[in-house]
PyMOL Python script that loads the backbone (N, CA, C, O; Angstrom):
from pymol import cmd

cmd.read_pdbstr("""\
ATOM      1  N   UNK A   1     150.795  97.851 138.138  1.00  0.00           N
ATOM      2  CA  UNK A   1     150.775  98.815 137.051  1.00  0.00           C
ATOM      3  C   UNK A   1     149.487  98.603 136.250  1.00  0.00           C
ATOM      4  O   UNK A   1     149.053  97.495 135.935  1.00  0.00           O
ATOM      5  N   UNK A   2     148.973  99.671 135.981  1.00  0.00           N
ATOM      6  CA  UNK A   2     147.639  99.791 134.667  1.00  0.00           C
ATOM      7  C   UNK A   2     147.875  98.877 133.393  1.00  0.00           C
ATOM      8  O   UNK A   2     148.959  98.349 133.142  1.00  0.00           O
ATOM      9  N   UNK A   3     147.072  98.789 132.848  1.00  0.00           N
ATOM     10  CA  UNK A   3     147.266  98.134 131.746  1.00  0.00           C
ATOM     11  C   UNK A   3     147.684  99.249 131.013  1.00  0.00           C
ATOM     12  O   UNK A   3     148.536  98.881 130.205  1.00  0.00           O
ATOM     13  N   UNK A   4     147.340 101.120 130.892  1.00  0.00           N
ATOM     14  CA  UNK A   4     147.601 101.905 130.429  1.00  0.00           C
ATOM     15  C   UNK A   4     149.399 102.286 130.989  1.00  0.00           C
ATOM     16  O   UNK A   4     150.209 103.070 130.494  1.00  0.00           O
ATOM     17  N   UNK A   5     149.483 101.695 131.758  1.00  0.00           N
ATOM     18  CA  UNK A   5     151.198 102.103 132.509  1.00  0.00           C
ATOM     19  C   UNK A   5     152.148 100.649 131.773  1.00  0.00           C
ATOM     20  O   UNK A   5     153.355 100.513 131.572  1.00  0.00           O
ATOM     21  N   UNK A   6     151.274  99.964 131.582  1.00  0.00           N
ATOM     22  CA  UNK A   6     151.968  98.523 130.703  1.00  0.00           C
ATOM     23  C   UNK A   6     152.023  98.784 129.342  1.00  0.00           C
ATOM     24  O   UNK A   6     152.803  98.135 128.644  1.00  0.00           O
ATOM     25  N   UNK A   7     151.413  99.514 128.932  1.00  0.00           N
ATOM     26  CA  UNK A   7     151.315 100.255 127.517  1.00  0.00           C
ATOM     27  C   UNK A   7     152.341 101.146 127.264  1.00  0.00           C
ATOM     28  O   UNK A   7     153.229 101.132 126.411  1.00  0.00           O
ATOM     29  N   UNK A   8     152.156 101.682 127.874  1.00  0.00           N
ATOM     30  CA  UNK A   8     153.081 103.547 127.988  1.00  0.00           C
ATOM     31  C   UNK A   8     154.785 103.068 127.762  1.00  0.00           C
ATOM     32  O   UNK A   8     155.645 103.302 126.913  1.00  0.00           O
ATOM     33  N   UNK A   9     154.709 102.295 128.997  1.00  0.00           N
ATOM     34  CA  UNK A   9     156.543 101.641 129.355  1.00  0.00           C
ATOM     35  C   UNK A   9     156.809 100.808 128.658  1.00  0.00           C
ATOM     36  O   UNK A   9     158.015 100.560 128.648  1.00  0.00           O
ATOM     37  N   UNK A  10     155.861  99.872 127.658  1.00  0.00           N
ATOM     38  CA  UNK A  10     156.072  98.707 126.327  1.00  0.00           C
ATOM     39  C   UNK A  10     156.038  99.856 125.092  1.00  0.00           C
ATOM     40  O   UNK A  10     156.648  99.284 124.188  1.00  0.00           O
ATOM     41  N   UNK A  11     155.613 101.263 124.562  1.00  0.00           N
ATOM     42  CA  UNK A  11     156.240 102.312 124.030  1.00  0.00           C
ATOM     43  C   UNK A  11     157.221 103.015 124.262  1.00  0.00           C
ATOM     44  O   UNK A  11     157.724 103.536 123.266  1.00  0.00           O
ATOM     45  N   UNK A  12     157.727 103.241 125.317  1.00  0.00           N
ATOM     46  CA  UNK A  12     159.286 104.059 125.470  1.00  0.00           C
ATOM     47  C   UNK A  12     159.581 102.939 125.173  1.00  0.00           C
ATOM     48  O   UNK A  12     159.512 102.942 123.944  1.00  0.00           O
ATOM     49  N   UNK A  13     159.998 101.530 125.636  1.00  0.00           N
ATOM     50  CA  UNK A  13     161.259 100.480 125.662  1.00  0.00           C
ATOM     51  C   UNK A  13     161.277 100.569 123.851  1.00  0.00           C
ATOM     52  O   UNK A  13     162.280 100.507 123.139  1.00  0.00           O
ATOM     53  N   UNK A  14     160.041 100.709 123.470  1.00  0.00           N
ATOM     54  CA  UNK A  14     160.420 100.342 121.829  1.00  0.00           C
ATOM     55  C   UNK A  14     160.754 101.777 121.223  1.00  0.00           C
ATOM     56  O   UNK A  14     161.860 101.816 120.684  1.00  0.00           O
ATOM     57  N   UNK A  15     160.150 102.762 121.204  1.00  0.00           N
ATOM     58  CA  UNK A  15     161.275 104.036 121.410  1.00  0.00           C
ATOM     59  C   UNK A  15     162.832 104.052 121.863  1.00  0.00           C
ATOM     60  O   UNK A  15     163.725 104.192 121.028  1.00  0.00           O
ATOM     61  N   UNK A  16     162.986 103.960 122.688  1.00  0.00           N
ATOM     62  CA  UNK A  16     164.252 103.699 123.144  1.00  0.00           C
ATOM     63  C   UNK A  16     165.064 102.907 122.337  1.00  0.00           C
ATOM     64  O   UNK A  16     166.147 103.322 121.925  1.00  0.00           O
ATOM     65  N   UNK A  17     164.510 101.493 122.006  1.00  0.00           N
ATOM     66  CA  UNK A  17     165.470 100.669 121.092  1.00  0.00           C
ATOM     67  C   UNK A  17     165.343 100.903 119.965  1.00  0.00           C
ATOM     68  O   UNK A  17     165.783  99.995 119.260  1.00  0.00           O
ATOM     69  N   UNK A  18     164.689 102.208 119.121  1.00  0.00           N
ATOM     70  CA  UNK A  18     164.507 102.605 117.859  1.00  0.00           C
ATOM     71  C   UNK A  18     165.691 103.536 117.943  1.00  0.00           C
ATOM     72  O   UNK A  18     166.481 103.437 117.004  1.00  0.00           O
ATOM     73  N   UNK A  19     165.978 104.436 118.896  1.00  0.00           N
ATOM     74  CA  UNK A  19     166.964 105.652 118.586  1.00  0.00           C
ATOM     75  C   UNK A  19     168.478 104.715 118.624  1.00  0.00           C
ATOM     76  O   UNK A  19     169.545 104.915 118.043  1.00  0.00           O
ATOM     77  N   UNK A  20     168.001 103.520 119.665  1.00  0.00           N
ATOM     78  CA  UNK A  20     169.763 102.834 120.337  1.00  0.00           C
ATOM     79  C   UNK A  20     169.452 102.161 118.428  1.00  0.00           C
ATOM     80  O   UNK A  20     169.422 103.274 117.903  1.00  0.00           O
ATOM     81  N   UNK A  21     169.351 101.703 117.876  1.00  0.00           N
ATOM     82  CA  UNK A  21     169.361 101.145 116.399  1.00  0.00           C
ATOM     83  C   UNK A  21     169.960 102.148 115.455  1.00  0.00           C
ATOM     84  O   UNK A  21     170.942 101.958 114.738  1.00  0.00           O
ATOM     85  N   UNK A  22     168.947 103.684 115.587  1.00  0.00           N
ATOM     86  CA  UNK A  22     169.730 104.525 114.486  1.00  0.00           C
ATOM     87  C   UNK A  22     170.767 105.331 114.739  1.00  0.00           C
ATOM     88  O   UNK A  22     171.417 105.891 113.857  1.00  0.00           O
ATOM     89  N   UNK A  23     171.000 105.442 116.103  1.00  0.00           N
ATOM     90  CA  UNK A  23     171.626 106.209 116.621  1.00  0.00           C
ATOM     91  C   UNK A  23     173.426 105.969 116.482  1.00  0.00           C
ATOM     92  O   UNK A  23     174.385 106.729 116.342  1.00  0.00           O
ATOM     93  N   UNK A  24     173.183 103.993 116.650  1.00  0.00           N
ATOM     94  CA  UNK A  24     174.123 103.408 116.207  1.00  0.00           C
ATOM     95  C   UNK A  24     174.520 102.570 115.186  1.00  0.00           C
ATOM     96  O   UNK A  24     175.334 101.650 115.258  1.00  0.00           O
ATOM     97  N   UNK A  25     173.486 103.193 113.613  1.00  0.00           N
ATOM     98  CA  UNK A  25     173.840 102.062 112.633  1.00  0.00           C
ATOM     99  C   UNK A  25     174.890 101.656 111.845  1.00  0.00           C
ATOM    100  O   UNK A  25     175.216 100.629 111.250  1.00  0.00           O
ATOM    101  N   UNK A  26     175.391 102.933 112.043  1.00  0.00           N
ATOM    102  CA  UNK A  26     177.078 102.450 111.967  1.00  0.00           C
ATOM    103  C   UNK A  26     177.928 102.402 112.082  1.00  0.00           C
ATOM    104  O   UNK A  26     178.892 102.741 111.396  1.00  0.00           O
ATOM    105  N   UNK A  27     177.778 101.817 113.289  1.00  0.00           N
ATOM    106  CA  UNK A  27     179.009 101.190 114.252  1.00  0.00           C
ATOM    107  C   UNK A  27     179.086  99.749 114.093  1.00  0.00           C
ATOM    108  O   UNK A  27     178.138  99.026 113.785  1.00  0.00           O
ATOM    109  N   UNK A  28     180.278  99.381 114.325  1.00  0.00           N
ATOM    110  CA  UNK A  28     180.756  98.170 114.290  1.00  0.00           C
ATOM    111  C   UNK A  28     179.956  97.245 115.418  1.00  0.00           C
ATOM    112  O   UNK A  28     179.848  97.745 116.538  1.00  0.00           O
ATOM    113  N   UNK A  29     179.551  96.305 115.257  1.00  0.00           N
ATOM    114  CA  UNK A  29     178.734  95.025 116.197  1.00  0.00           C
ATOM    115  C   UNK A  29     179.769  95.346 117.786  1.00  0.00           C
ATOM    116  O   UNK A  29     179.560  95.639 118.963  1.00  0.00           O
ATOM    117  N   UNK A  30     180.286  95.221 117.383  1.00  0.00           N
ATOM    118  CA  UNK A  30     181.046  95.071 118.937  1.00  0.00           C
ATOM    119  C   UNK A  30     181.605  96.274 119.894  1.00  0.00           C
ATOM    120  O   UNK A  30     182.297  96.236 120.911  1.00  0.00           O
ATOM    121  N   UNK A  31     181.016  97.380 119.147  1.00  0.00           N
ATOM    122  CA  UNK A  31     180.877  98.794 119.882  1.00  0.00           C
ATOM    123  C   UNK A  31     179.330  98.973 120.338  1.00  0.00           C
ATOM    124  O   UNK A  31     178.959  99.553 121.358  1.00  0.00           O
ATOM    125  N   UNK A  32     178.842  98.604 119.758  1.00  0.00           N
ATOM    126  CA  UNK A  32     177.210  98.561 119.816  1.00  0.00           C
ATOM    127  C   UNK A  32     177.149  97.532 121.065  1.00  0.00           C
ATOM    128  O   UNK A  32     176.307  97.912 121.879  1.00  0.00           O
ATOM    129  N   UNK A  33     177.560  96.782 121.303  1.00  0.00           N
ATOM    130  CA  UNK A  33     177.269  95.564 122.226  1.00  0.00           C
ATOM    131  C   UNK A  33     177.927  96.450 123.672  1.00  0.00           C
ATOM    132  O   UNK A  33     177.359  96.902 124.665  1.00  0.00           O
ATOM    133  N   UNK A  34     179.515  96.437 123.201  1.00  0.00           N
ATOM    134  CA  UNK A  34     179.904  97.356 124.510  1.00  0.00           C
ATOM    135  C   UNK A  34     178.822  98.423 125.314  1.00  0.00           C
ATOM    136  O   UNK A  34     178.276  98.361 126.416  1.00  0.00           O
ATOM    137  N   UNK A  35     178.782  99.705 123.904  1.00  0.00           N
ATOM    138  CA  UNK A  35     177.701 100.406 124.441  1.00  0.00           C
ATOM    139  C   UNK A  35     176.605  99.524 125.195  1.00  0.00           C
ATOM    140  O   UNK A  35     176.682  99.637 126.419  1.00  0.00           O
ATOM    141  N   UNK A  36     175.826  98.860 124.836  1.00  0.00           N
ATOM    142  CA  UNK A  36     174.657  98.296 125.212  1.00  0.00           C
ATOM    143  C   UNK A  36     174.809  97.832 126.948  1.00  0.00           C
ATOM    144  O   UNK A  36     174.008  97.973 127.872  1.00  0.00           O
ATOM    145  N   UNK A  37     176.453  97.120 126.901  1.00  0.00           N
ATOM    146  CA  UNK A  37     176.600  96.313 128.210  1.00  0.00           C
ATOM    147  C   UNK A  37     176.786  97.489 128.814  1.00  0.00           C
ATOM    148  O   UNK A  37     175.832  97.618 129.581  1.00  0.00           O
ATOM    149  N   UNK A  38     177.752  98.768 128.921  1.00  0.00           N
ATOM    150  CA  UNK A  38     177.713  99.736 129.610  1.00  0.00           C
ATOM    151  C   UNK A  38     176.614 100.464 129.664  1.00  0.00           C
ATOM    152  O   UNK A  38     176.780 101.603 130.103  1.00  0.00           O
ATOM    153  N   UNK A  39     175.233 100.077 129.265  1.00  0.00           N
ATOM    154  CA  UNK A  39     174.113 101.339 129.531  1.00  0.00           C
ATOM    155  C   UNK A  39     173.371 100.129 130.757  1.00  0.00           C
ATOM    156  O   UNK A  39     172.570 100.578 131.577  1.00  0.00           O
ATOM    157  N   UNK A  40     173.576  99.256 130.764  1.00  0.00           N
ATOM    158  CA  UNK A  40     173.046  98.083 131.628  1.00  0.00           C
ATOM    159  C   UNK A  40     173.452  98.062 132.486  1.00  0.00           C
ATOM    160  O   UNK A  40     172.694  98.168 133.450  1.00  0.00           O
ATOM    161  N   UNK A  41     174.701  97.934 132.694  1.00  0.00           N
ATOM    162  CA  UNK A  41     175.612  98.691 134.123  1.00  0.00           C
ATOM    163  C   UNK A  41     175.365  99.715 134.861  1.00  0.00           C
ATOM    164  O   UNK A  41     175.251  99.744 136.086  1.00  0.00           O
ATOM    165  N   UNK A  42     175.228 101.112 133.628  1.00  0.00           N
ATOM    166  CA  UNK A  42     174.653 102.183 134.751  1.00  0.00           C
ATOM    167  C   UNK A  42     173.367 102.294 134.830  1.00  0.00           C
ATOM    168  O   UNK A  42     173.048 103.197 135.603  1.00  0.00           O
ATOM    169  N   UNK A  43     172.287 101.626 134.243  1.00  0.00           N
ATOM    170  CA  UNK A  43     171.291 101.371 135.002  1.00  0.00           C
ATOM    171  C   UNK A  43     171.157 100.907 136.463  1.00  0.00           C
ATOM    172  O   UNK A  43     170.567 101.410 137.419  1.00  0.00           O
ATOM    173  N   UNK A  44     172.052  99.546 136.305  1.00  0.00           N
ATOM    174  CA  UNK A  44     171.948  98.873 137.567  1.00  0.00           C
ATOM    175  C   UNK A  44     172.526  99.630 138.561  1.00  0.00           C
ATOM    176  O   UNK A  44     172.142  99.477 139.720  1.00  0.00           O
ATOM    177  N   UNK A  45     173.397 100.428 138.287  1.00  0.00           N
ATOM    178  CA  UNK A  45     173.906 101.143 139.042  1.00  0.00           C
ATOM    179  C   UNK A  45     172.825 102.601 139.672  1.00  0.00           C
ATOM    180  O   UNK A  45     172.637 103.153 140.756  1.00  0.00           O
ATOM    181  N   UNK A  46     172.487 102.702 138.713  1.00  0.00           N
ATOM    182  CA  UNK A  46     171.071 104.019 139.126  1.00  0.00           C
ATOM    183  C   UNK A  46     170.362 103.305 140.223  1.00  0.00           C
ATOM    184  O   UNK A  46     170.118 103.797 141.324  1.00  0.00           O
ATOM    185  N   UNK A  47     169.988 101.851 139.750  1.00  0.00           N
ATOM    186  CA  UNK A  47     168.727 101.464 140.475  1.00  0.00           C
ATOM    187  C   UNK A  47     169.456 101.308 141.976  1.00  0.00           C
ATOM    188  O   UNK A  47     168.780 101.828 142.864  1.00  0.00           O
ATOM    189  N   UNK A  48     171.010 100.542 142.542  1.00  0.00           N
ATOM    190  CA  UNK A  48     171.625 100.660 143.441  1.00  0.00           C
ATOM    191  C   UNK A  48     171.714 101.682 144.232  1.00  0.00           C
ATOM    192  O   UNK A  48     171.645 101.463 145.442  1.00  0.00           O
ATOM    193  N   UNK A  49     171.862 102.848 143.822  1.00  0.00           N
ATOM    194  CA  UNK A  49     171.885 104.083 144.355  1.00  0.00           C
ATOM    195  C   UNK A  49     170.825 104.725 144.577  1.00  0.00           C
ATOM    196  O   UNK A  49     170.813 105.664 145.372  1.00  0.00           O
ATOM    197  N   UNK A  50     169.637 104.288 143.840  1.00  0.00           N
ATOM    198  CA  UNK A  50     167.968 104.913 144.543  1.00  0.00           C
ATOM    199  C   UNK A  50     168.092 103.498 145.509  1.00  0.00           C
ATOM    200  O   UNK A  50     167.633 103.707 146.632  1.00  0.00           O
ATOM    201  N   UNK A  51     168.323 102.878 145.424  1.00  0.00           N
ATOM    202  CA  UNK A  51     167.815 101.935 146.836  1.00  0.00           C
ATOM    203  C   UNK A  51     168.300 101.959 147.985  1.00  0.00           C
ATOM    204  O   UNK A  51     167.641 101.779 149.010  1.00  0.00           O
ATOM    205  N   UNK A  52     170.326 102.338 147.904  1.00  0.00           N
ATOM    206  CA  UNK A  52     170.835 103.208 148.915  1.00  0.00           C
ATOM    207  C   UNK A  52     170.248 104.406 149.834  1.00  0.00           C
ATOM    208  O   UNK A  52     170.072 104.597 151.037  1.00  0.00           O
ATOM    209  N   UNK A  53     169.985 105.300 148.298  1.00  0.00           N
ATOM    210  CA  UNK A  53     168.994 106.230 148.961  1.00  0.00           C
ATOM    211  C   UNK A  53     167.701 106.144 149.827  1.00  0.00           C
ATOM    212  O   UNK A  53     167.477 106.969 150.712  1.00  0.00           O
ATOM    213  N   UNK A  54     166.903 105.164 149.553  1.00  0.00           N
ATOM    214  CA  UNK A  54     165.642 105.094 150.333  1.00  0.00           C
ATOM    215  C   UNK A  54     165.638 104.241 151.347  1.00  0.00           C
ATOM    216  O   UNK A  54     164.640 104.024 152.034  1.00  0.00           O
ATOM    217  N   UNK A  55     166.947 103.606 151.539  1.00  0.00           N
ATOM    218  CA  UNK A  55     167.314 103.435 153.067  1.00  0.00           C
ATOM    219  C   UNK A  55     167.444 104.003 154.288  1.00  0.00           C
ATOM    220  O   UNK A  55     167.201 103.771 155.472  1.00  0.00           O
ATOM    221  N   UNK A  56     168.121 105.195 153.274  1.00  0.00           N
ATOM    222  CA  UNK A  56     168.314 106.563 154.613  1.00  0.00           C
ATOM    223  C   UNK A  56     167.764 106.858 154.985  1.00  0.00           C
ATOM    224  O   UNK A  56     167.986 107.730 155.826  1.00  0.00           O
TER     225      UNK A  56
END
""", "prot")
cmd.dss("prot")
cmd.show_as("cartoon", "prot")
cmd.util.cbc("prot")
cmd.orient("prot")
């Protein structure tokens, strides 16, 4: 990756964890965490299923 593509994707991740902050400021700690563990899951799960896919 570019140093400009290391840039770009180190701005969404902090984007991203700006909206997951306001999006959820008030919610209780342990809905916020749930959420968090279930968006990690279906990531991994996205990334499982493109790799399924590019087997075929």
């Amino acid at each position: 990756m570019t140093d400009e593509g290391v840039a770009r994707l180190a701005a969404f991740r902090r984007h991203q964890r700006a909206a997951f902050e306001f999006i959820t400021r008030d919610w209780p700690v342990d809905e916020r965490l749930q959420l968090a563990r279930l968006l990690i899951k279906y990531v991994d799960s996205v990334a499982q299923a493109q790799g399924a896919s590019a087997d075929r």
